[in-house]
C-alpha positions as CSV (number, residue, x, y, z in Angstrom):
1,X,-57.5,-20.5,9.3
2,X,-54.2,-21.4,10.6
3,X,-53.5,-24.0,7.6
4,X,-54.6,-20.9,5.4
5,X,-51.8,-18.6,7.2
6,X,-49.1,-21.3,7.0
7,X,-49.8,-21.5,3.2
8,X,-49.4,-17.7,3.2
9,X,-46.6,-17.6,5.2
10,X,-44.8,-20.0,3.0
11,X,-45.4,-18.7,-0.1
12,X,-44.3,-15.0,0.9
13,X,-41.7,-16.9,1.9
14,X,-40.7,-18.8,-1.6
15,X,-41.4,-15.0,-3.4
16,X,-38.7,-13.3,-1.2
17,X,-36.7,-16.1,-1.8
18,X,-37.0,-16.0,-5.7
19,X,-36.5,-12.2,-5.6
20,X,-33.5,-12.4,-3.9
21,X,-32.3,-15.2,-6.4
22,X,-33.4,-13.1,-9.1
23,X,-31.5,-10.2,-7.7
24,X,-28.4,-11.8,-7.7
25,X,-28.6,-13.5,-11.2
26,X,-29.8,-9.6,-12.6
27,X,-26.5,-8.4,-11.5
28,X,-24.8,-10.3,-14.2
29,X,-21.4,-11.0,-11.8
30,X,-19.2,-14.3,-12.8
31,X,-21.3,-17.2,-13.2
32,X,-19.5,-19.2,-10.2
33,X,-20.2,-16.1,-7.5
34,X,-24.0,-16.2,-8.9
35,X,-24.2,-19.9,-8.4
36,X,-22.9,-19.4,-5.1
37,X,-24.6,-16.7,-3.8
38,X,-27.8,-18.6,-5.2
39,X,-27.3,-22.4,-3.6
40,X,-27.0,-20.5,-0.4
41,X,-30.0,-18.4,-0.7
42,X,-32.0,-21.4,-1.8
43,X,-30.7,-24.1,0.5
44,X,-30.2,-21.9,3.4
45,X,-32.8,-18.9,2.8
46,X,-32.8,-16.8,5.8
47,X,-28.9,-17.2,6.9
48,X,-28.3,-16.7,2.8
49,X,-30.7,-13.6,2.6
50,X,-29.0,-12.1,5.7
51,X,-25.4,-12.7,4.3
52,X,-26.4,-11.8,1.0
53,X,-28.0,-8.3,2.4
54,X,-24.5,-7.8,4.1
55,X,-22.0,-9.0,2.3
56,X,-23.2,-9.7,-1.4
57,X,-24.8,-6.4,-2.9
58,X,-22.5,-5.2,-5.8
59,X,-21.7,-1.8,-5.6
60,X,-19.2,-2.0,-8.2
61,X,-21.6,0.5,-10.4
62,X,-21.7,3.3,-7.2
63,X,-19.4,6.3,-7.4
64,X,-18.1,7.5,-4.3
65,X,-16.2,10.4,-5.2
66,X,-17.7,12.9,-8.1
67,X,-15.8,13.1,-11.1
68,X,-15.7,17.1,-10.7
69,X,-13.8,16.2,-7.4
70,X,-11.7,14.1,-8.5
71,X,-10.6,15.9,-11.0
72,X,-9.6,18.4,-8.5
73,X,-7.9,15.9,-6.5
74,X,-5.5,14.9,-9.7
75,X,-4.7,18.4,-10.8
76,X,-1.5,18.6,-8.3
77,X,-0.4,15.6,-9.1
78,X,-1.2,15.9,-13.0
79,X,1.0,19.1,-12.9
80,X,3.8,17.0,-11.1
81,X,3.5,14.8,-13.8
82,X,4.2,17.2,-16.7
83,X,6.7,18.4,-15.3
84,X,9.0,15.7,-15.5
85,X,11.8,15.8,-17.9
86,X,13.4,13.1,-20.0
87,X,10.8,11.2,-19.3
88,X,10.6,7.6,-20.7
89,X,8.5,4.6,-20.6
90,X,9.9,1.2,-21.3
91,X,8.6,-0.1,-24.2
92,X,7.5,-3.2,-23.7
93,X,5.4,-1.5,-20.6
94,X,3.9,0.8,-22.3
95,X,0.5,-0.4,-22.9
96,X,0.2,-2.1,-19.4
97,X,1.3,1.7,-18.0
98,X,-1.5,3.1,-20.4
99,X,-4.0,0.7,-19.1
100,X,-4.0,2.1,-15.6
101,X,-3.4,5.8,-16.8
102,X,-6.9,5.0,-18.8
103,X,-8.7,3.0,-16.0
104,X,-8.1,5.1,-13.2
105,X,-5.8,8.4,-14.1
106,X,-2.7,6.5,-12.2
107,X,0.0,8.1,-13.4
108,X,3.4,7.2,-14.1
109,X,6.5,8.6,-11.9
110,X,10.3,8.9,-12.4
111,X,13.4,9.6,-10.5
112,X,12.7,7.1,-8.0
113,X,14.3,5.6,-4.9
114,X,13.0,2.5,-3.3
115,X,13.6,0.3,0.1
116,X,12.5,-3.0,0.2
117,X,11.9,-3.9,4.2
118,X,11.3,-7.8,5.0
119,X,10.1,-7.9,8.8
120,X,8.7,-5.5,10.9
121,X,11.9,-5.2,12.8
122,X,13.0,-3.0,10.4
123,X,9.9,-1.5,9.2
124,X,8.3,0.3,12.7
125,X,11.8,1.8,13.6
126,X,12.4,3.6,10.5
127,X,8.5,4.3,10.5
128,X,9.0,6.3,13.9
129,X,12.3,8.0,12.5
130,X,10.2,9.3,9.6
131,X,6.9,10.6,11.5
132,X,10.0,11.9,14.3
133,X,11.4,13.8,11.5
134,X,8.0,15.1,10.1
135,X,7.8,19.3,9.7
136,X,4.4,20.0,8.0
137,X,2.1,16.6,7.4
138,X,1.6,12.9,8.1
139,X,-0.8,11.0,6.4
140,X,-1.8,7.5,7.0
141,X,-4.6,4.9,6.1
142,X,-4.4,1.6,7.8
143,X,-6.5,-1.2,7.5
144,X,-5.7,-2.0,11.2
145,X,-4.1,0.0,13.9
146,X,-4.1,-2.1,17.1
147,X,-4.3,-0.8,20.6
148,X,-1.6,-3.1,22.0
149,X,2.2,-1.8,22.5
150,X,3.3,-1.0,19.3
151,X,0.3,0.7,18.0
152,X,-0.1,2.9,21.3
153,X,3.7,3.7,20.6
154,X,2.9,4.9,16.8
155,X,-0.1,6.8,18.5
156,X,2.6,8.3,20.9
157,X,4.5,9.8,17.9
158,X,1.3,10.9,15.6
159,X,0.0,12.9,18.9
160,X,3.5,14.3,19.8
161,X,3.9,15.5,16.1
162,X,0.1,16.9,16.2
163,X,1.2,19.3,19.4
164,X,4.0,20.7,17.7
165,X,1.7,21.7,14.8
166,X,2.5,18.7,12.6
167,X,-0.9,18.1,10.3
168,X,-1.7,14.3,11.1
169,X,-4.5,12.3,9.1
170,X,-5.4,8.3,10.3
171,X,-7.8,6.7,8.0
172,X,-8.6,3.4,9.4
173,X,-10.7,0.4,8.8
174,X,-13.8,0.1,11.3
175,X,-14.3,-3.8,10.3
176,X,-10.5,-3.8,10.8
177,X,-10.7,-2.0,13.8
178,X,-13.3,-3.3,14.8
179,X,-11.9,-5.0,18.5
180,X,-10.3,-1.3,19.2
181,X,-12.2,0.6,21.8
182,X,-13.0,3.9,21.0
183,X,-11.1,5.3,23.6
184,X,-8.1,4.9,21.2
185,X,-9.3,7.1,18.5
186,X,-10.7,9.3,20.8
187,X,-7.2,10.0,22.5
188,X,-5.7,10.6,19.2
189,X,-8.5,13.4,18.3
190,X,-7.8,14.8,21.7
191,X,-4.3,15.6,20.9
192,X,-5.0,17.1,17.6
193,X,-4.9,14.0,15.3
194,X,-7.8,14.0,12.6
195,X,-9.0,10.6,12.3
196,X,-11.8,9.2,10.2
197,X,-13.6,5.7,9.8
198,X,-13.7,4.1,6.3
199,X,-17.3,3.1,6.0
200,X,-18.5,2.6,9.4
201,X,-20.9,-0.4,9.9
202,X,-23.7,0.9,11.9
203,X,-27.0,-1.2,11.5
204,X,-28.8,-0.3,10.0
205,X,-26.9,2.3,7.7
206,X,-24.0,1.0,5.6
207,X,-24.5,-2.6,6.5
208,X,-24.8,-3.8,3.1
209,X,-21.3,-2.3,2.7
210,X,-19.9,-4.4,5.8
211,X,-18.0,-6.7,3.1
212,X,-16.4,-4.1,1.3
213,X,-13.3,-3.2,3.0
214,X,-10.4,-0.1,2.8
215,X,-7.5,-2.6,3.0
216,X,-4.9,-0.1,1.9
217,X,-1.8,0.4,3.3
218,X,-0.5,4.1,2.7
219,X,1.3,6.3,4.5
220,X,3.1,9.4,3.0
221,X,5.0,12.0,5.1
222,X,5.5,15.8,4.1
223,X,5.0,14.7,0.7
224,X,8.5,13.0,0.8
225,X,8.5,10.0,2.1
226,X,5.9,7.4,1.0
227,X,5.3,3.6,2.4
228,X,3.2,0.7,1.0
229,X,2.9,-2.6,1.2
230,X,1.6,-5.3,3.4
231,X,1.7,-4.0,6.7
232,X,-0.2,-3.1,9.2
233,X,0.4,-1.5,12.9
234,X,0.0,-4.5,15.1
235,X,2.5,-5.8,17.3
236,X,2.3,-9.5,15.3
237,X,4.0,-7.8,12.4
238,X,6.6,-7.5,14.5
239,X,6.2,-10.4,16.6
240,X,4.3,-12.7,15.0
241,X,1.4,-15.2,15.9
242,X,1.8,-17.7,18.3
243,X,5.1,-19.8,17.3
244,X,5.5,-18.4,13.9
245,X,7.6,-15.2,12.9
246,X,5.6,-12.5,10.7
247,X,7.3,-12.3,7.0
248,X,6.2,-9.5,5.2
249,X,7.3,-6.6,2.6
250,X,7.0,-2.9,2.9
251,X,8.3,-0.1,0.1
252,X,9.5,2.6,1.1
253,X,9.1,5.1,-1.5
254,X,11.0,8.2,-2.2
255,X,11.0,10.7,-5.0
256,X,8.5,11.3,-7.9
257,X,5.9,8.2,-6.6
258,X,5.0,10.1,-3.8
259,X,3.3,12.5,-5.2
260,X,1.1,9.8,-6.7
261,X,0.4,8.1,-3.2
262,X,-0.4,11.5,-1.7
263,X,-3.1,12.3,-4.6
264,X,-4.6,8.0,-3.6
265,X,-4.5,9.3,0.3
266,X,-6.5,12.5,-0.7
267,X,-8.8,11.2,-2.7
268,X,-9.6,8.6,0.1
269,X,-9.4,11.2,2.6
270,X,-12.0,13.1,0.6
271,X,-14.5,10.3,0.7
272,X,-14.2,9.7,4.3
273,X,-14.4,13.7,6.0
274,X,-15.6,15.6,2.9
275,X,-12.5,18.0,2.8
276,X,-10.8,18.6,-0.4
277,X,-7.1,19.4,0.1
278,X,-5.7,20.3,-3.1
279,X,-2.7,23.0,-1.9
280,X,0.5,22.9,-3.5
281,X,1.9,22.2,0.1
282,X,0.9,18.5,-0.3
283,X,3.4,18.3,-3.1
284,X,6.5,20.0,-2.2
285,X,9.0,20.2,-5.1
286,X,11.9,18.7,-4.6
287,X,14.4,20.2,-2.3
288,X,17.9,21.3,-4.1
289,X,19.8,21.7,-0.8
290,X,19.3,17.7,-0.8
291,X,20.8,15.2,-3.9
292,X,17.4,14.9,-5.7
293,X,17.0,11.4,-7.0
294,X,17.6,11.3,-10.6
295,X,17.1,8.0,-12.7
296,X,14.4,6.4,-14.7
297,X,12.8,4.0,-12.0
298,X,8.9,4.5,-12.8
299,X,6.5,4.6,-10.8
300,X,2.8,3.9,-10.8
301,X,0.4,3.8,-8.1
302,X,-2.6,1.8,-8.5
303,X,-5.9,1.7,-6.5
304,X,-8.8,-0.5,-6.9
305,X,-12.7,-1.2,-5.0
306,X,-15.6,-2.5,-5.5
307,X,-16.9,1.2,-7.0
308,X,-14.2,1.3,-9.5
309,X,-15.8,0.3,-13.4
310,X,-13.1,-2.4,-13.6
311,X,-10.9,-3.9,-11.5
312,X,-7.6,-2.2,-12.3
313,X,-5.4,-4.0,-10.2
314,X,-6.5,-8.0,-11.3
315,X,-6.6,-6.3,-15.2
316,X,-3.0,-5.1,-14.3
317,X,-1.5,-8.7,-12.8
318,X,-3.5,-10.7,-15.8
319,X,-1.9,-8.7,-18.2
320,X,1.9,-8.8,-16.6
321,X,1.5,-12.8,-16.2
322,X,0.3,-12.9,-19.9
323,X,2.7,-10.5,-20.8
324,X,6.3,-12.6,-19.2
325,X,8.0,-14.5,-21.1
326,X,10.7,-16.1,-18.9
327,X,9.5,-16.2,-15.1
328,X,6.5,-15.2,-13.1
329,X,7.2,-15.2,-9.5
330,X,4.4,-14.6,-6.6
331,X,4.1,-14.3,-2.8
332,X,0.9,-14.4,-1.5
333,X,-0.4,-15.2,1.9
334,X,-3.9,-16.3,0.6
335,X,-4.5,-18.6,-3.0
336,X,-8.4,-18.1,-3.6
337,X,-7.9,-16.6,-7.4
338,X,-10.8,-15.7,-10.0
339,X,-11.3,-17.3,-13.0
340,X,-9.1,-14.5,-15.4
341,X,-6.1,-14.9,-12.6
342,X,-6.1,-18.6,-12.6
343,X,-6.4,-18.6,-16.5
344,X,-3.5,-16.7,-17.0
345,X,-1.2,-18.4,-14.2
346,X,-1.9,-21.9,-16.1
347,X,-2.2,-20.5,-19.9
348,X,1.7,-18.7,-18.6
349,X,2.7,-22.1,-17.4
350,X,1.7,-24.2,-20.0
351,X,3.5,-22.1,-22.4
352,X,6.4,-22.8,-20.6
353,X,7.1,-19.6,-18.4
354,X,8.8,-20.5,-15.4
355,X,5.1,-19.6,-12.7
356,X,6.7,-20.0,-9.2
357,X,4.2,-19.4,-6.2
358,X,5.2,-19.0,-2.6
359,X,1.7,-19.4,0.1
360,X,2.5,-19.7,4.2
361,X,2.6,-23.6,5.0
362,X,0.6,-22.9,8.1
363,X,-1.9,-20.0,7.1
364,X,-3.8,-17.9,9.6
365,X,-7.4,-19.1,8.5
366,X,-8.4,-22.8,8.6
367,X,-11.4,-22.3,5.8
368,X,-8.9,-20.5,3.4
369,X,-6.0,-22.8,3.3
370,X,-8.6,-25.7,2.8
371,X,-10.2,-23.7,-0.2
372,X,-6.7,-22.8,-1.8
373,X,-5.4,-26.3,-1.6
374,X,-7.3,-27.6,-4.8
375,X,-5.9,-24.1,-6.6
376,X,-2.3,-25.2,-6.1
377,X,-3.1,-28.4,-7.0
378,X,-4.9,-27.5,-10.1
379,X,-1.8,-24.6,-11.3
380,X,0.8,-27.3,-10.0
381,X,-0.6,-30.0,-12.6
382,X,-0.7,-27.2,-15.5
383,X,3.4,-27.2,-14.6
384,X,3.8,-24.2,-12.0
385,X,6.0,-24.5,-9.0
386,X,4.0,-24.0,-5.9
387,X,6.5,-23.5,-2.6
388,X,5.1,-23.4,0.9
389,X,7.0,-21.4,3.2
390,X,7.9,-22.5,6.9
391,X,10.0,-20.5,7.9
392,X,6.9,-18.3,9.3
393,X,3.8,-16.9,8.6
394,X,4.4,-14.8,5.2
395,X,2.2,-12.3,4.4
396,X,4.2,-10.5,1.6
397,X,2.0,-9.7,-1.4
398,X,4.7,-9.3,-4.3
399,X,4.9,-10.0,-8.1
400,X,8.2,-10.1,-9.9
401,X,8.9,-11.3,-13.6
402,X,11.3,-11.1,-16.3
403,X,13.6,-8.8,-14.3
404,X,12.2,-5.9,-15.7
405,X,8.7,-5.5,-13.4
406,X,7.7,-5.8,-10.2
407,X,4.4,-4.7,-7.7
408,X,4.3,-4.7,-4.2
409,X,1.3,-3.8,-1.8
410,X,-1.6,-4.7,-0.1
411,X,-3.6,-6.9,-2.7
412,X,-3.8,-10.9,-1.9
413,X,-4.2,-13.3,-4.8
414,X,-7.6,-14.2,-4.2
415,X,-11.2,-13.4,-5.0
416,X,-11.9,-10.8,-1.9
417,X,-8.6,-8.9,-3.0
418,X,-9.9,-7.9,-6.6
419,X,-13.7,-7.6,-6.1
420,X,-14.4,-6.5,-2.7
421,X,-11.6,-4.8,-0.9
422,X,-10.3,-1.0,-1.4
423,X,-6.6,-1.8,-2.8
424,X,-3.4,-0.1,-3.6
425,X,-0.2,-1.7,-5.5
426,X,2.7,0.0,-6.6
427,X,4.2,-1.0,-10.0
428,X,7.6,-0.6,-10.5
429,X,9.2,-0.6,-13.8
430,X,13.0,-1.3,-13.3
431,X,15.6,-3.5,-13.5
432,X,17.5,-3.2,-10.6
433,X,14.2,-3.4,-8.3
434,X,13.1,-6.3,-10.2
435,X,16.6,-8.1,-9.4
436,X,16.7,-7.1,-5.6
437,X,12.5,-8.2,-5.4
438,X,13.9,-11.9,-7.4
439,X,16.7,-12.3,-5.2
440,X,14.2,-12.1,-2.2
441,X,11.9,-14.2,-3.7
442,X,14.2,-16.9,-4.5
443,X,15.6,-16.8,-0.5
444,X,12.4,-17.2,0.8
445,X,12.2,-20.2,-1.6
446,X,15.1,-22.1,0.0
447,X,13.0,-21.5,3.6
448,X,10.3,-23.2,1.7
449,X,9.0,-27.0,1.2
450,X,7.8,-27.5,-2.5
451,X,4.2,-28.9,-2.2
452,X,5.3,-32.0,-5.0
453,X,6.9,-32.9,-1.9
454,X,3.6,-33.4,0.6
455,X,2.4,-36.8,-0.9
456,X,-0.8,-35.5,0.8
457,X,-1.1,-32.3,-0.9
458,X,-0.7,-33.8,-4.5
459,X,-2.7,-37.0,-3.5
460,X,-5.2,-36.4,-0.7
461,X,-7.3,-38.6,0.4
462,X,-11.2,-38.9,-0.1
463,X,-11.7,-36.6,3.0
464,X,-9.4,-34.2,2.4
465,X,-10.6,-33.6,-1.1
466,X,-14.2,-33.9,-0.3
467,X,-12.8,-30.9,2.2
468,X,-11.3,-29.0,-0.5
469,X,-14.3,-29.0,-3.0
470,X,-16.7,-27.9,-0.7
471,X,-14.9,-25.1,0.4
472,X,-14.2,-24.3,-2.7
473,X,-17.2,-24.0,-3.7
474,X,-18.6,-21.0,-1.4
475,X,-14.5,-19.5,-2.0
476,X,-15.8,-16.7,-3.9
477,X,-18.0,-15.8,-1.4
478,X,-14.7,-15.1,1.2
């Protein structure tokens, strides 16, 4: 009998297996992420099916906003759009601006003024003097808001503006937030802050949603003032971890843009309390007893997640690499890309653009800078320039090329980034932001080691390649 329930037992056990295999291959994802996602299920079934369960499902098919409500959502900004006169599109943009227009209704802005800030030094104080000077709304939506120092001082502000009748929105990340008590929060809604999870994990609701993440950082104040970028409120932006200074890029974003970052906070705002704001308060005109910003810096703000039909923001830096024709330059903090992203990086360099890539020479996570090593390696033999940085921990996500484009915000070159995590970019097509993003760039290049320089990293040894491969292996599974 008990040889007859061990044969049972085994067999159920092979069938949930092979369902759960068959599961994955029926959702017709790249080949490599099926692979994966199957060698673990197969070698490792019940860890595998539990990961799998949690952090594997596609939900790239799901809608989590109706199109009805969306379209309500866009009408504002739609009108602020028309609106605009002289209005003008650089040519040789145009069909990379009419890709995201068509993807995802992210329309293009003019008359636009932009700050690039470097460290967190400058980013928190100018923060504060914004949400000081607030009259009528605040909006932000963080993937992290800590409870140490500098994120109870942020709180501070948002709950002194919310007693003077200031309208103040936190969207926050509960896997992000995951080590802040709830006595934070809790504070905040006390003193007249609204604040919302994004997709709270609570077993066993939502848990197959636990690996797909809102990893946005937008903040946009009276519908003036707009920020995005890399980071978030934590006093290691400012600080840094351990022995290393934080490096990172913020825009702040003034003008016609904002409009557009106000309709992405909405719509995410929407999907997280159910309350569709659509007033023409969110989207003051522009004020004539200030100088209005007139020029034709434009604008677009682009969102992407694993519900979207494509993945706007990869299509969007495919096509720009594909698109250069002198220079492609990149800072990333993490090198895990996708089969499309790698392509183009190597097809770009090959051709003979000039692909520089700048990653932190001491990253945060041990099992991703293993798993990016062999990616350098692989784009630094098709003729790119990979730079590691030392001068810090940099956590800037920025592209620049051709001085005529560049996108800052909260997207990471690598797999997790375009398939599973809630993003926004900015796109900015102009010359003059181009030049000041390049001259950046190349700065943080002369604080940086070139990687043909680390005998080690171009020839490692059996170990460390052994290493490499098999992290690589489960990397699109990070």
């Amino acid at each position: 009998m008990e040889g007859l329930l061990y044969i049972i037992g085994v067999a159920l056990a092979w069938i949930v297996i092979a369902v759960a295999i068959i599961h994955v291959i029926m959702d017709n994802r790249q080949p490599a992420k099926t692979m994966a996602w199957a060698l673990v299920i197969f070698f490792i079934p019940v860890v595998g099916i539990i990961f799998y369960l949690f952090f594997g499902i596609n939900h790239r098919r799901e809608r989590l906003v109706s199109q009805r409500s969306l379209d309500q959502l866009t009408k504002r900004s739609m009108l602020n759009f028309v609106e605009q006169e002289d209005f003008r599109v650089p040519e040789r943009q145009r069909q990379l601006v009419d890709l995201f227009v068509n993807q995802s209704m992210a329309l293009p802005f003019k008359d636009n003024k932009i700050d690039i800030i470097t460290d967190g030094y400058a980013f928190f104080p100018e923060l504060l003097k914004d949400i000081a000077a607030a009259q009528h709304h605040i909006h932000l939506e963080l993937y992290i808001i800590e409870d140490d120092a500098l994120g109870r001082m942020v709180a501070e502000a948002l709950m002194d503006k919310a007693r003077q009748g200031v309208e103040v929105r936190l969207i926050y990340d509960d896997v992000g937030c995951w080590k802040v008590s709830h006595r934070f929060f809790e504070r905040l809604r006390d003193a007249g802050v609204e604040v919302a999870p994004f997709l709270p994990v609570r077993f066993p609701s939502f848990t197959s949603k636990a690996n797909y993440r809102d990893h946005r950082k937008i903040i946009v104040i009276d519908g003036r003032v707009g920020y995005v970028g890399g980071m978030n409120v934590a006093l290691r932006y400012v600080k840094g971890t351990g022995t290393q200074p934080w490096r990172d890029t913020m825009w702040r974003l003034t003008g016609g843009v904002v409009y557009a970052l106000q309709r992405a906070f909405l719509v995410d705002w929407y999907f997280v309390d159910r309350t569709l704001i659509t007033d023409r308060k969110y989207y003051p005109a522009i004020n004539h007893d200030e100088q209005p910003v007139v020029n034709n810096c434009v604008v677009q703000v682009v969102t992407s997640g694993p519900t979207e039909h494509y993945p706007e923001i990869m299509q969007g830096f495919v096509r720009t690499i594909l698109a250069a024709r002198r220079y492609v330059y990149i800072e990333t903090p993490y090198f895990l890309p996708n089969e499309p992203v790698l392509f183009a990086l190597k097809t770009a360099a090959v051709g003979g653009v000039d692909v520089r890539i700048i990653c932190p020479l001491h990253p945060e996570a041990f099992f991703t800078d293993w798993a990016s090593r062999s990616y350098l390696r692989e784009l630094h033999e098709a003729g790119a320039k990979i730079y590691l940085y030392r001068a810090g921990f940099l956590h800037a996500k920025t592209l620049v090329t051709d001085d005529a484009l560049s996108t800052c915000g909260s997207t990471n070159l690598d797999i997790r980034s375009f398939e599973n995590n809630f993003e926004v970019n900015a796109f900015v097509y102009d010359e003059g932001t181009a030049l000041r993003m390049k001259k950046i760039f190349l700065d943080d290049q002369k604080q940086s080691v070139e990687m043909s320089e680390l005998p080690r990293r171009i020839h490692p040894r059996f170990g460390a390649r052994l290493l490499e491969s098999l992290t690589r292996l489960v990397s699109p599974l990070l």
